[in-house]
Each structure stands twice: as C-alpha cells, then as structure tokens.
Kinemage of the C-alpha trace (Angstrom):
@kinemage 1
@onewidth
@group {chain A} dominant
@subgroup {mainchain}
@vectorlist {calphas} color= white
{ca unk a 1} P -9.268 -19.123 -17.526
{ca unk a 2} L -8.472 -15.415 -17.063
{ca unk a 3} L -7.074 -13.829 -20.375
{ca unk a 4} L -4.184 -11.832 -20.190
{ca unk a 5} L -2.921 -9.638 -16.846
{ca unk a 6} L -0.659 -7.327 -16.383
{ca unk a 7} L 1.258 -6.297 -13.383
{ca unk a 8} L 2.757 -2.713 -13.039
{ca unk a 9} L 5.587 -2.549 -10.076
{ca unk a 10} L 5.894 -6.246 -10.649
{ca unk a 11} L 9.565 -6.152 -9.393
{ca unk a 12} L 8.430 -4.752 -5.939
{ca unk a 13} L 8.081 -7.201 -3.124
{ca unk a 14} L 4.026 -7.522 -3.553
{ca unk a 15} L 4.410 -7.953 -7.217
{ca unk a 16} L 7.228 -10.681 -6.824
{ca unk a 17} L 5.152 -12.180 -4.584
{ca unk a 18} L 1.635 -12.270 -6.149
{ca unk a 19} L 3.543 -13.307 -9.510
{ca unk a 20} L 4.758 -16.454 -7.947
{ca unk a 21} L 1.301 -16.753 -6.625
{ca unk a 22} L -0.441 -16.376 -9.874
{ca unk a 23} L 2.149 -18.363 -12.203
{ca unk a 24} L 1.030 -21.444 -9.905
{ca unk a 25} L -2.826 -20.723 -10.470
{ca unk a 26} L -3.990 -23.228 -13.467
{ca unk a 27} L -6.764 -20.279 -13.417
{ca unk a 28} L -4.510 -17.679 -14.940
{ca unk a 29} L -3.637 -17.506 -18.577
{ca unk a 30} L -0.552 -15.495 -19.697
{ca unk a 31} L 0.978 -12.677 -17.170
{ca unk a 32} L 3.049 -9.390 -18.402
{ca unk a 33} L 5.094 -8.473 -15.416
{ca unk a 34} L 6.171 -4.735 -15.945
{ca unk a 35} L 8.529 -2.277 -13.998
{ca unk a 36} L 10.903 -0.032 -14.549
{ca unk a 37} L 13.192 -1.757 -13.698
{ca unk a 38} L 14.712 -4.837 -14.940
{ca unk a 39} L 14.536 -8.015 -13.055
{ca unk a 40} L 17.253 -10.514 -13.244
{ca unk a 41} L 17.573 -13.530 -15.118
{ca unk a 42} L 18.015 -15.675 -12.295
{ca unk a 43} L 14.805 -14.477 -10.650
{ca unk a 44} L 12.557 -14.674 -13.508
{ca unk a 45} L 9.738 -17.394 -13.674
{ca unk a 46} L 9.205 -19.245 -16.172
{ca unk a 47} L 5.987 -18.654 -18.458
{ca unk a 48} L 5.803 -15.142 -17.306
{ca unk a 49} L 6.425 -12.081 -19.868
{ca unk a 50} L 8.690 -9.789 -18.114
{ca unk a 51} L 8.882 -6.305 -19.927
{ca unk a 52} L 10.061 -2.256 -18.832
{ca unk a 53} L 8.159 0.484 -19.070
{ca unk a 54} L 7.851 3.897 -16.967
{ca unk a 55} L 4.236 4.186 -16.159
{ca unk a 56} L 4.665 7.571 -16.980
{ca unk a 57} L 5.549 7.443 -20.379
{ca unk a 58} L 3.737 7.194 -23.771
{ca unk a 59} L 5.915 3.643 -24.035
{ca unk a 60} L 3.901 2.527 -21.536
{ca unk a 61} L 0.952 3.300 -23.705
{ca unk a 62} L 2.039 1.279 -26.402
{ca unk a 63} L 2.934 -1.446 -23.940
{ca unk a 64} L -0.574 -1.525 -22.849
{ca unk a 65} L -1.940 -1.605 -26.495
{ca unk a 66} L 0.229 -4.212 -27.320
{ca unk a 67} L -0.255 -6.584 -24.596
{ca unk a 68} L -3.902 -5.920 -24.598
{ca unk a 69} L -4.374 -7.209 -20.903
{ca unk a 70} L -8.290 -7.870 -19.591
{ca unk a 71} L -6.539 -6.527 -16.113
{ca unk a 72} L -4.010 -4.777 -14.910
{ca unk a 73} L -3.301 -4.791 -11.369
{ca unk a 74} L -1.520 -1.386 -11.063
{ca unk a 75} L 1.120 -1.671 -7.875
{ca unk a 76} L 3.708 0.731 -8.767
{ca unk a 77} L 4.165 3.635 -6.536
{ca unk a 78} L 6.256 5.496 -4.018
{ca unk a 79} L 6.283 4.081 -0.728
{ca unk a 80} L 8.425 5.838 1.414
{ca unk a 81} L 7.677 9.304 3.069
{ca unk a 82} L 10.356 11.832 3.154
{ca unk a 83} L 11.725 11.657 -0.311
{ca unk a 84} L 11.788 13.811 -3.425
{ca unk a 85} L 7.778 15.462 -3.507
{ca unk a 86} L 7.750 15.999 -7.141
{ca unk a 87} L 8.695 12.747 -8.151
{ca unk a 88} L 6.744 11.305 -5.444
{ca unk a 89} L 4.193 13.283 -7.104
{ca unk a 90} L 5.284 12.311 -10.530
{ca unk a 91} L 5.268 8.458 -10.445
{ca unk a 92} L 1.814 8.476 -7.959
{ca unk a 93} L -0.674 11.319 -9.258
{ca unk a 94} L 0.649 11.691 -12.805
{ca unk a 95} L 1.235 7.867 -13.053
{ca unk a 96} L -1.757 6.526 -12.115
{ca unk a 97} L -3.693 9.052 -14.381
{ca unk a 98} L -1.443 7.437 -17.545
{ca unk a 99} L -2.411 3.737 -16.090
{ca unk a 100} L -6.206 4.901 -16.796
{ca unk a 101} L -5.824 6.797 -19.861
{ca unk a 102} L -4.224 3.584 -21.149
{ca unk a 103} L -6.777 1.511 -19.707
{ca unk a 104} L -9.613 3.296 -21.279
{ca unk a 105} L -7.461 3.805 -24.594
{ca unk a 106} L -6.562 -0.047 -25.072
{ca unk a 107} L -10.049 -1.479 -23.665
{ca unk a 108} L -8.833 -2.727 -20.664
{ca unk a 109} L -11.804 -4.576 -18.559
{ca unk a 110} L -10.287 -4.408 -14.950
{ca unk a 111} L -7.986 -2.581 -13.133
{ca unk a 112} L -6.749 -3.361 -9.345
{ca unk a 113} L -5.423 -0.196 -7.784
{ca unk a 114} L -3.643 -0.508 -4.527
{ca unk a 115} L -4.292 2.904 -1.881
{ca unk a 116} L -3.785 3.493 1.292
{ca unk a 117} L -4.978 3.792 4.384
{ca unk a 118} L -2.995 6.591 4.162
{ca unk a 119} L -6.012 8.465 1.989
{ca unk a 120} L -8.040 9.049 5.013
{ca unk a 121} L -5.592 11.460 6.177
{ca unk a 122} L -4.176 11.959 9.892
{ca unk a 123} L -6.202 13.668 12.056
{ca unk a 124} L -7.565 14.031 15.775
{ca unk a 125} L -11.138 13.680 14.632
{ca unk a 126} L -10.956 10.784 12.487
{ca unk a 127} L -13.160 7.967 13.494
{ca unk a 128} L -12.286 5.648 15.915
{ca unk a 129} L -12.716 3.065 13.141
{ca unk a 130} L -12.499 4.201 9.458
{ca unk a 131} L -14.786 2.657 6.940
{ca unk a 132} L -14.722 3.307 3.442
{ca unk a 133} L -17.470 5.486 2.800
{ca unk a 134} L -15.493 8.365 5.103
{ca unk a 135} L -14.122 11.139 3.393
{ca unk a 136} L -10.427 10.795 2.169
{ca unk a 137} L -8.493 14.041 3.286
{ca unk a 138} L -5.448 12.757 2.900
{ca unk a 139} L -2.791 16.033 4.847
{ca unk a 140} L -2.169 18.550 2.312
{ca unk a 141} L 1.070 19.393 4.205
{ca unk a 142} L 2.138 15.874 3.920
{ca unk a 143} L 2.940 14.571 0.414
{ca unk a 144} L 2.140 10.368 0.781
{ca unk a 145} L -1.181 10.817 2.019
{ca unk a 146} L -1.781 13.667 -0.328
{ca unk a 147} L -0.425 11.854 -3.111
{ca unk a 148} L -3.047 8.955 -2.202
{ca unk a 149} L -5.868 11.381 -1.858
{ca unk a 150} L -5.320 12.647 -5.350
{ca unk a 151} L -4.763 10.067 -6.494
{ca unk a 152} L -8.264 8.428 -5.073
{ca unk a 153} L -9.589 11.594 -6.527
{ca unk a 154} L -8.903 10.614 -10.422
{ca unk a 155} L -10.138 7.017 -9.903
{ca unk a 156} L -13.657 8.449 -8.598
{ca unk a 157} L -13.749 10.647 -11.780
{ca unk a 158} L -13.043 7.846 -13.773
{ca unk a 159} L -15.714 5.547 -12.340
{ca unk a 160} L -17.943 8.776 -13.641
{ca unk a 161} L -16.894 9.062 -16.874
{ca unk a 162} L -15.586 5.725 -17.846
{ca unk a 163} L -17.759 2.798 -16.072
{ca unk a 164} L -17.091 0.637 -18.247
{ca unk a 165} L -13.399 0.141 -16.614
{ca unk a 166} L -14.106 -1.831 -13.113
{ca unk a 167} L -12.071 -0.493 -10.166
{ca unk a 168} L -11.396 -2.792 -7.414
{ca unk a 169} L -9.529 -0.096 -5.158
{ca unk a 170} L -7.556 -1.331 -1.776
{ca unk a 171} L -6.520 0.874 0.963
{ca unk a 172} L -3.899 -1.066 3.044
{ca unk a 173} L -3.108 -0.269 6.345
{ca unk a 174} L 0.235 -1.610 7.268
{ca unk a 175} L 1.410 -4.583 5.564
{ca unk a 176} L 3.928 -6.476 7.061
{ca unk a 177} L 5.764 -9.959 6.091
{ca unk a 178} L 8.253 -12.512 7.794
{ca unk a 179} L 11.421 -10.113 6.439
{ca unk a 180} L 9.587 -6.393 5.999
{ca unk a 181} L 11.936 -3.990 6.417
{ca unk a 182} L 10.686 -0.138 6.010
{ca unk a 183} L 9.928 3.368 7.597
{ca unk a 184} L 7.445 1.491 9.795
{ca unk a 185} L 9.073 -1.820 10.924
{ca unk a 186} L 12.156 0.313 11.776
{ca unk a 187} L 10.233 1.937 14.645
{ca unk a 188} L 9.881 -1.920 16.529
{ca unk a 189} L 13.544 -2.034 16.112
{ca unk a 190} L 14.839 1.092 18.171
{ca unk a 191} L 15.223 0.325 21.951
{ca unk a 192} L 12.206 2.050 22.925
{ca unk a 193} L 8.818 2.274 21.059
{ca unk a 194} L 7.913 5.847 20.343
{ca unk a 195} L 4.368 7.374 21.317
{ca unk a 196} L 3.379 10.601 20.901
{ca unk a 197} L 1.498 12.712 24.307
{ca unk a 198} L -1.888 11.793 24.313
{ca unk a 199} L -3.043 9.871 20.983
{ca unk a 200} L -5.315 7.216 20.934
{ca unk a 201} L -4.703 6.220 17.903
{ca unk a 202} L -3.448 2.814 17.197
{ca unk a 203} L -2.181 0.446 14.068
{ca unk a 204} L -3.390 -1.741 12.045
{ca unk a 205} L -1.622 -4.616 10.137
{ca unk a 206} L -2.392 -7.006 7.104
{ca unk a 207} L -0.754 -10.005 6.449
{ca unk a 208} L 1.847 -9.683 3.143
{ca unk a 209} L -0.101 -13.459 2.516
{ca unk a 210} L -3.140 -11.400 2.797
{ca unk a 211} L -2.930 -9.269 0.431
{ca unk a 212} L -1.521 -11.487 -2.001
{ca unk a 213} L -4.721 -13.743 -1.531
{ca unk a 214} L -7.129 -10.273 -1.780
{ca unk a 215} L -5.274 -9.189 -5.234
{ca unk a 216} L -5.774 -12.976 -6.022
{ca unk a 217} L -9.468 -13.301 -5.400
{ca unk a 218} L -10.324 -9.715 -7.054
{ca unk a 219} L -8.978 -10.473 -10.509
{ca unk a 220} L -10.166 -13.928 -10.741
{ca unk a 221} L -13.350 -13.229 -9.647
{ca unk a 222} L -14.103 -9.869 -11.597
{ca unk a 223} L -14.721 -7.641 -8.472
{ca unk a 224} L -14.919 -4.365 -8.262
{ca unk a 225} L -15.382 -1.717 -5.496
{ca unk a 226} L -13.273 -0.536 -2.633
{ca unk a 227} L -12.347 -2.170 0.658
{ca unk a 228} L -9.854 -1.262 3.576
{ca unk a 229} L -7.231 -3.984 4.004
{ca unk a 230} L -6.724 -4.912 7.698
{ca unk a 231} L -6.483 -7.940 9.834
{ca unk a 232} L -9.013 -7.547 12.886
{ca unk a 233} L -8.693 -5.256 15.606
{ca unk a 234} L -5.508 -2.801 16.456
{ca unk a 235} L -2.687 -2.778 18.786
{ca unk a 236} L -1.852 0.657 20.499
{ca unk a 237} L 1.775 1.870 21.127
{ca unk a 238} L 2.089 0.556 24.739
{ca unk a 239} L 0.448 -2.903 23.521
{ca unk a 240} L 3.279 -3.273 21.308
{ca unk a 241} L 5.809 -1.539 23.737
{ca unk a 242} L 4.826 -4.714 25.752
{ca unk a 243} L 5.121 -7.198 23.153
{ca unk a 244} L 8.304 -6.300 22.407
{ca unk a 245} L 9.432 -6.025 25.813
{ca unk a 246} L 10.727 -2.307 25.718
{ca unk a 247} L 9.844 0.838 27.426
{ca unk a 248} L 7.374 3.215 25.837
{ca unk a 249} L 8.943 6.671 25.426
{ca unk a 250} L 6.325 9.214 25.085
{ca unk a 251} L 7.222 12.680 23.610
{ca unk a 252} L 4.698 15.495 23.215
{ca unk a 253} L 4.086 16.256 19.917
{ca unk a 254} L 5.351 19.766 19.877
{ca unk a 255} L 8.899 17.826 20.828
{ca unk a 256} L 9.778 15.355 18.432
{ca unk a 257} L 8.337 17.741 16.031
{ca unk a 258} L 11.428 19.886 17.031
{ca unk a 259} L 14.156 17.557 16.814
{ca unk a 260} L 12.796 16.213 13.205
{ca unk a 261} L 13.137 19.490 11.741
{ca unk a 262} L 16.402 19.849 13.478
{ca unk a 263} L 17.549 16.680 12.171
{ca unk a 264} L 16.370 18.298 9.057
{ca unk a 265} L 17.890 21.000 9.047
{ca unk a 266} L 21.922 19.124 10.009
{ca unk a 267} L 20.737 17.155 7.001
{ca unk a 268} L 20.591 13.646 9.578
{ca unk a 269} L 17.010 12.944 8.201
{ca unk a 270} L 14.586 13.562 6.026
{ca unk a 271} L 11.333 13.859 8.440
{ca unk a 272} L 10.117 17.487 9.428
{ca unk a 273} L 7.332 18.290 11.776
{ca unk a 274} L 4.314 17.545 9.483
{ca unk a 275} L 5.421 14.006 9.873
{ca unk a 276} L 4.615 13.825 13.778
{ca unk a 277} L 0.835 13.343 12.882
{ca unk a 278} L 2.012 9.756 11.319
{ca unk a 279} L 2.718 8.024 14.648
{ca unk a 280} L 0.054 10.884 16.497
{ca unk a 281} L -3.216 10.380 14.029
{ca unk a 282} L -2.890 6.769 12.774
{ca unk a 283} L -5.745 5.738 10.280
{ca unk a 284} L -7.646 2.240 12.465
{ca unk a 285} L -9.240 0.457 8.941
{ca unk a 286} L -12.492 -1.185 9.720
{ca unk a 287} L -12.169 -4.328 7.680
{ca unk a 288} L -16.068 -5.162 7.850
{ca unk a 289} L -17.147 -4.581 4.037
{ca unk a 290} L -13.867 -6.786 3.040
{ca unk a 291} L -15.385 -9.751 5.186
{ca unk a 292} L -18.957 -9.399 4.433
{ca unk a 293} L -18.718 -7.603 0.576
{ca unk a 294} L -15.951 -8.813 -0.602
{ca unk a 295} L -16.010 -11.945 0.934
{ca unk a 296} L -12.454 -12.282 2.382
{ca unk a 297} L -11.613 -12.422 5.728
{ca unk a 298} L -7.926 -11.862 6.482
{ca unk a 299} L -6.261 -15.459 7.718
{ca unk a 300} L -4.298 -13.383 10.331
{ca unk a 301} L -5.625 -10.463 13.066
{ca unk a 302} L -3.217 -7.628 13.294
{ca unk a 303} L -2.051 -8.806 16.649
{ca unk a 304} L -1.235 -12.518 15.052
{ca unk a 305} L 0.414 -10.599 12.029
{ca unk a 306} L 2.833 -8.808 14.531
{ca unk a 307} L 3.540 -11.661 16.624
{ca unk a 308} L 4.728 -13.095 12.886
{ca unk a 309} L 6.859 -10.576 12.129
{ca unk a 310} L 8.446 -10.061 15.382
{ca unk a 311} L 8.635 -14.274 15.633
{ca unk a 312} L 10.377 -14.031 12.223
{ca unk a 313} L 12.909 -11.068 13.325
{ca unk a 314} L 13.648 -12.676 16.449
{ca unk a 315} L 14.866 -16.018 14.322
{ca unk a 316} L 16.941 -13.941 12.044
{ca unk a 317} L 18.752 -12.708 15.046
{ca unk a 318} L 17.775 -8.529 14.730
C-alpha cells in the first residue's frame, strides 16, 4: 500500500478529481488534501485529511513535517494569464521552491509536479513537435510561461543537488473535461474561431480522465522523470473552425495585438500584445516518451477529447 500522500491545490478541479480517484484505490493508504482554501463540509470525502496551508508559508513547512507524506503531488498554481504578475509569480516560482525545501527538509520520497506545455515557450521556430529534451524558453515578456520556465529551472537544480527526492514532472498541453470552462475553452464559444495570419501552429488536448489516470500511475508506481501530456496528434484552427461549424476569422498578428492593448488600456481586458503569440506560437507536445517510457498511452486523441467537450457543451445547451 502507498504510505501517506499529500495533495497541494487539492480543492482545484484536478485535485477534486484525482482525490475521488485515489480515495477509491484499495492501493492508497491515508491522503492529506491541502489548499488554501477551505473545502466544504458537504464536499468532503470521507477518510481523507483535509487541512489549509499557503504553500508559501513556513505553516506549510510544519504541515509537511507533520504529515510526513512519502509523496506529495504538488498541483497548486496560477492558471490563468492576465492576472496580478507578482502574485502569479509569488504562488508559482516562490511556491514551488517552499514545496522542495519542505520536501528535502521533512524527507519526502516523491514529488509529482505538474508544468506546462507552456515551458517551451511560444515561438516561430519551435519544433513542429516538441519533445521533452527541447529547451524550455518559456517568453520572458509573458509571465505564465515564464513563471513555468522558472519554475522548471529550480526542479532541474534540485534533481542536482538533492537526488534523493524523485521528480516525476508533467507538462500538460491543454486539458479539457466534459464542463471545462477557462481562458482557452472560451475561445470555441465566440461565434467565430480566432486564427492569427499565417501560423501553423496547432493545439493539443489531454483528457481531464487522462491526467487523473497519469498522476495515478506515477505515485503508485514510484516513477520519476518528465513527460509531455497530450492525446495523439493536433487539430489546427480551421480544423476546429469546422468542427464547430463557424467561420474562421483570421487577424494578422500586428492587429489583434492592437485592439488587446486597447482593450487594455479602456480597462475591458486584461490581455496586451505579448499575449498574441498564445493563439500565434502554440506549443504541439509529442506524447511519444509518455507511451513508450512511461508506459501510458492517453485513452483519448486530442481530436476525440474535443469532440467530448464540445459533445458535452452541446448537451448542456451553451
């Protein structure tokens, strides 16, 4: 059986999720379910420890030592772009550095770290297909993927300096469910589907399910290493234009880059230009090491996991 776990963000969908998940495993032995936020009575399970702790706080610390968890699977973060940077920055960089300064201080054995795709950075000359042993260069003019870079960054040193802590890192692209709702998902809902002038990029989704079952399989089984998390192949902007049955509007970048900082700037949004290399640079996950190292091939291919959501939206009535 494996000995105690904790889960950091546990009151985020994932966590909620891969709790219920793990609190029907006969496999798993007791589970601390931390976030900063309290989760209600009524949607507690029963058998799980549910706790509160800022990740970035020497109460965390003590939480750690006190639990003494064999794993942690570390899922709080900042998942939205646009927002406040320096509390983006706070909860992500300076966050996950207290996670493994806990880790190492309390003798933790495992920790599971979810990335991002979003490491890799947005550029024209990424590969067509990104595996994990290309360079993360995460935009420095773009806080999320900088965040994720830096935060990449202080795992490697730690897998220098402390080896004795296993790192099972995952770089998600874009994980979507039967009822996600986010920056990403509300692009499929407009009456158009936006592409930018001449990229060639396209995205990548992994099943919620997916992920659940990765996180799953990695702290049961001990592993340890780092894997992109993407169901097979990619859909561009005028596959899913067609999908959803709307016209593709295509806008130079130089354009929408425009009217975001205007937007900006009448305080109607929070996106500026640097955002335009989001939908114009997408990061395309090669998912080969997950299959083949790993040993996990996603149940759903990104086209089957948008057909899913989209099937899902379309019962709901939105």
């Amino acid at each position: 059986m494996l000995p105690t776990l904790l889960i950091t963000g546990a009151a985020g969908y994932i966590g909620t999720e891969l709790i219920k998940r793990l609190s029907e495993n006969d496999l798993v032995g007791e589970i601390i379910a931390l976030d900063i936020r309290p989760v209600a009575q009524e949607d507690r399970i029963v058998g799980v420890t549910y706790d509160q702790a800022d990740i970035r706080s020497d109460e965390f610390t003590d939480k750690i030592k006190k639990y003494k968890p064999r794993s942690i699977v570390h899922l709080a973060s900042v998942v939205s772009a646009g927002g406040d940077p320096e509390l983006d920055y706070s909860v992500d960089v300076l966050g996950t550095h207290n996670v493994l300064k806990a880790c190492v201080a309390s003798g933790v054995k495992q920790l599971v770290v979810t990335s991002s795709g979003a490491a890799y950075g947005y550029y024209a000359d990424n590969p067509s297909w990104l595996k994990e042993t290309d360079a993360l260069r995460g935009n420095d003019d773009f806080p999320y993927p900088r965040h994720k870079r830096l935060v990449e960054e202080l795992l490697a040193g730690y897998r220098e300096t402390h080896p004795e802590l296993k790192q099972l890192v995952l770089r998600p692209g874009t994980v979507l469910g039967a009822a996600t709702n986010n920056q990403i998902t509300n692009l499929f809902a407009k009456p158009f589907m936006l592409k930018i002038a001449k990229s060639r990029s396209g995205f990548v989704f992994i099943w919620d399910e997916d992920v659940i079952s990765i996180i799953e399989k990695g702290v049961l089984e001990d592993k340890e290493g780092i894997y992109n998390l993407a169901g097979t192949g990619s859909l561009s902007a005028n596959e899913i234009a067609q999908i959803l049955n709307k016209p593709c509007l295509v806008l130079p970048a130089s354009v929408l880059g425009a009217v975001l900082n205007i937007s900006r700037f009448l305080k109607l949004g929070k996106l500026g230009s640097e955002h335009v290399k989001f939908l114009q640079y997408r990061p395309v996950l090669d998912n080969q090491s997950l299959r083949e190292d790993f040993g996990y091939t996603p149940k759903k291919t990104t086209r089957e996991v948008f057909d899913f959501f989209i099937a899902n939206r379309n019962k709901r009535g939105e």
